[in-house]
C-alpha positions in Angstrom: -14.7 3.4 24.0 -15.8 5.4 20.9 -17.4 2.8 18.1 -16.9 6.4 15.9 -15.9 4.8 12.4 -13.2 7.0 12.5 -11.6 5.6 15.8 -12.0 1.8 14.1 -10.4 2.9 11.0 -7.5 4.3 12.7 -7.3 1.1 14.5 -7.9 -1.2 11.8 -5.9 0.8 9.0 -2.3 0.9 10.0 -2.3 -2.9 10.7 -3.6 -3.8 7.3 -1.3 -1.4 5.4 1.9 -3.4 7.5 0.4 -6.7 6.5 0.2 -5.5 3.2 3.3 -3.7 2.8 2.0 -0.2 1.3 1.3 3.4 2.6 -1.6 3.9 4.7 -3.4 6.3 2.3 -3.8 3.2 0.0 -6.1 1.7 2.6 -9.2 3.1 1.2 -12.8 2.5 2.0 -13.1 1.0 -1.5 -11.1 -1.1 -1.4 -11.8 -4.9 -2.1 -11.1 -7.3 0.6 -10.9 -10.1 -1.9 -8.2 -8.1 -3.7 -5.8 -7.7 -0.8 -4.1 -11.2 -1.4 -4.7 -11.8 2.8 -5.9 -15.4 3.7 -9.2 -15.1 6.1 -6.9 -16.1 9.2 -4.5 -13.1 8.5 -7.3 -10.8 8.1 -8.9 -12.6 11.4 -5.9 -11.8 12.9 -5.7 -8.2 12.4 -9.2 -7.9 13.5 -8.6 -9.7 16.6 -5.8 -6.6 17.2 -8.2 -4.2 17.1 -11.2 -6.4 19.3 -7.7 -6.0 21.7 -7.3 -2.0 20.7 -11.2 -1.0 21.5 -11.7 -3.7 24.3 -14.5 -5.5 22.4 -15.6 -8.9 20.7 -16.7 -8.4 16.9 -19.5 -10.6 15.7 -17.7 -12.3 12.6 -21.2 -12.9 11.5 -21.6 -9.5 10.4 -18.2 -9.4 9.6 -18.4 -12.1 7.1 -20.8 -9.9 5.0 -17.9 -7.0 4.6 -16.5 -6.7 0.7 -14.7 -3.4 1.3 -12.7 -2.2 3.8 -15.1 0.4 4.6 -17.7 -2.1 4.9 -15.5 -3.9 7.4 -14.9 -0.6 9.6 -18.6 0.0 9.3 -19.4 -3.7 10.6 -17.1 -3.2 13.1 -17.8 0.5 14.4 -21.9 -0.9 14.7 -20.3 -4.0 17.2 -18.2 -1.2 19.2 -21.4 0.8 19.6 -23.4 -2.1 20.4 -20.9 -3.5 23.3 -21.1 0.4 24.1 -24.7 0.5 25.1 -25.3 -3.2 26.8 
């Protein structure tokens, strides 16, 4: 299991650029989760499909605190290295 932000982005990424209808190259690390027009369970829902991808269980705790969707892959790459060294 790699918790490389990389391998979470590419996980994470072309989910959120279906749900939003736009190119994957729009789905920058900038970019403001508040602006995506996503309710919290849709978003929820897409990270629960990559917790399936990288066979791991986010903390939404520290997912809660994400803004960006870089902050978001970084939250989730630290859980994937975490479940990676228990």
């Amino acid at each position: 299991m790699s918790g490389s932000p990389e391998a979470v982005r590419d996980a994470l990424v072309p989910r959120l650029a279906a749900a939003l209808g736009v190119d994957d190259a729009l789905v920058t690390d900038d970019l403001e989760l508040a602006t995506l027009g996503l309710s919290s369970l849709e978003l929820m829902e897409l990270v629960y499909d990559v917790e399936d991808d990288l066979g791991v269980t986010f903390r939404e705790e520290e997912l809660a605190g994400a803004t960006t969707v870089g902050t978001l892959v970084a939250a989730m790459a630290a859980d994937v290295d975490a479940a990676g060294a228990a």
